[in-house]
C-alpha positions, 0 to 999 in steps of 0.5 A: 642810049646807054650814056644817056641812061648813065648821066640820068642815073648820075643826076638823079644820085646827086639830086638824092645826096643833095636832098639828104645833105638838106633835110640833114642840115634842116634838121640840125638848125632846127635843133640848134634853134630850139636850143638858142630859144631855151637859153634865151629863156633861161636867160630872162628868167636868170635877168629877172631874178637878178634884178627883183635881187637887185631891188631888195638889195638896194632897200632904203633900210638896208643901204642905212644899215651898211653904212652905219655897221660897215662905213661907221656912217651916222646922221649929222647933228648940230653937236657934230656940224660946223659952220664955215662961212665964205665972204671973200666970194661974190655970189657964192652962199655965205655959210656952209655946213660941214658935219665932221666927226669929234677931232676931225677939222672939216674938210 
């Protein structure tokens, strides 16, 4: 009676540190979870934030501005605008429009 008290006894610890090892490492999932869900929110907030920068970044006024302030870009005009004209193709358009800038030969 004494051996099978023993292994009972022996039974019933394992099943009690196998019980804590569990509620242990639910628990630590359950932080870890929690952690991943509030980076992920952090993540989407930062995403978002990124993109409504990206947006005023990429206005009509200021992509004109940076090219003609940084590029040293300006609008075509007929003053600045050659006119190559290409007649030994078939098929091909017969003139063509080059703006280029003063003492530059089109390209």
């Amino acid at each position: 009676m004494t051996r099978l008290s023993l292994v009972l006894l022996l039974a019933v610890m394992a099943s009690a540190m196998y019980l804590v090892h569990t509620q242990y490492e639910s628990r630590r999932l359950y932080t870890e979870l929690h952690r991943a869900l509030a980076e992920s929110r952090q993540l989407a907030t930062e995403y978002q934030r990124l993109q409504v920068e990206k947006r005023a970044q990429a206005t009509p006024l200021r992509v004109e501005r940076l090219a003609r302030d940084r590029l040293n870009m300006r609008m075509a005009t007929p003053a600045i605008t050659q006119y190559v004209t290409d007649e030994g193709r078939a098929g091909a358009p017969a003139t063509t429009a080059v703006a280029t800038g003063p003492g530059k030969a089109p390209s």
